[in-house]
C-alpha positions, -999 to +999 in steps of 0.1 A: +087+010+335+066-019+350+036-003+318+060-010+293+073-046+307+039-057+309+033-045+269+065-061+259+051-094+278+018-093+260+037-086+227+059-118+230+038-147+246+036-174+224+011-166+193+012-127+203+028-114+176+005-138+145-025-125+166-016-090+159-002-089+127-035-106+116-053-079+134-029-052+121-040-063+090-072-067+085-083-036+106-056-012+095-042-023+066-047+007+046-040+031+080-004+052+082+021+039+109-001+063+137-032+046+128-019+010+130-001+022+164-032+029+177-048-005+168-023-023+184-022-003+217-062-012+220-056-052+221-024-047+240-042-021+268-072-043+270-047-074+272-032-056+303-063-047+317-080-076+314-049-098+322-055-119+288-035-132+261-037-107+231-052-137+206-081-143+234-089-100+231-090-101+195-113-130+196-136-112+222-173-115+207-184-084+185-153-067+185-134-072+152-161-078+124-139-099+106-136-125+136-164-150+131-164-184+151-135-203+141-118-179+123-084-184+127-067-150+138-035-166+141-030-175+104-008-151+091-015-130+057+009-128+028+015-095+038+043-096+056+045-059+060+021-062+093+045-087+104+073-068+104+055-035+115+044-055+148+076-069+155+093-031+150+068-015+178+081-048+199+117-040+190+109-001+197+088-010+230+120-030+244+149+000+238+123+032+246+093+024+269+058+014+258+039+042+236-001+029+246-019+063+235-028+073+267-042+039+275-068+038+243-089+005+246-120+012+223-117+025+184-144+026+157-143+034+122-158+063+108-176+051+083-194+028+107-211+064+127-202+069+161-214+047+186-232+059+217-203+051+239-180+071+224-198+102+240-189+093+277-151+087+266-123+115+257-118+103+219-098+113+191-089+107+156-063+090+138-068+089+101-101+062+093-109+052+132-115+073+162-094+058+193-111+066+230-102+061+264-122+062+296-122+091+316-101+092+341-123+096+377 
C-alpha cells in the first residue's frame, strides 16, 4: 500500500532508524513489544502527516521530556535491543504492510494524569502510555 511505502520511507531515510531506537529507548524502554509498537507508529504517523523527517518529530519542542536543546537523539544507547527491535518492525513493515495503530499520533504516560486533549480523541491503553488518535470527521 502507498500507507505502508510511505512508513517504510520514513523508517529508512538517513538517521531514521538512530532517531528511533533512541526514542524507542528512552520512552519505552521498559514497555512489551505492543507498547514500543505504539511509540514508534506516533513519530512515524506524525512523520507522514507532517511530511518530516522522523529525527526532526522527535525533536519537536515539548514532546519527549528527555529532548532538551542539543540533545543529541541520534546517539545511540548501549542497548542495542531498541536497535534491533526498530530495524525488525522495518524488516516486518517491508514483507507485510505498515501496522500504524489506526493512525495513533499523540500518547501520554499514565503516571503523568491525562491531559485535557485526550478527552476530544478516541484513546486507548497499551501497558504504561495511553495512545490517541483524532476522531475521524
Amino acid at each position: 500500500s502507498v500507507y505502508a511505502s510511505e512508513a517504510l520511507y520514513r523508517m529508512t531515510q538517513k538517521g531514521s532508524v538512530a532517531c528511533l531506537s533512541r526514542a524507542v529507548y528512552q520512552e519505552a524502554n521498559t514497555q512489551g513489544k505492543r507498547g514500543k509498537e505504539a511509540l514508534l507508529a506516533v513519530i512515524v504517523n506524525r512523520a507522514i502527516k507532517q511530511q518530516k523527517h522522523v529525527c526532526e518529530i522527535v525533536k519537536q519542542p515539548s514532546q519527549f521530556s528527555w529532548v532538551r536543546n542539543g540533545t543529541n537523539i541520534a546517539k545511540l544507547t548501549d542497548d542495542k535491543e531498541a536497535e534491533k527491535f526498530v530495524l525488525d518492525v522495518v524488516a516486518k513493515t517491508a514483507r507485510t504492510g505498515y501496522n500504524s495503530f489506526s493512525g495513533v499520533q499523540f500518547f501520554y504516560a499514565h503516571k503523568q494524569g491525562k491531559p485535557v486533549w485526550a478527552s476530544k480523541m478516541i484513546c486507548s491503553r497499551i501497558e504504561d502510555h495511553t495512545f490517541c488518535r483524532e476522531e475521524k470527521r
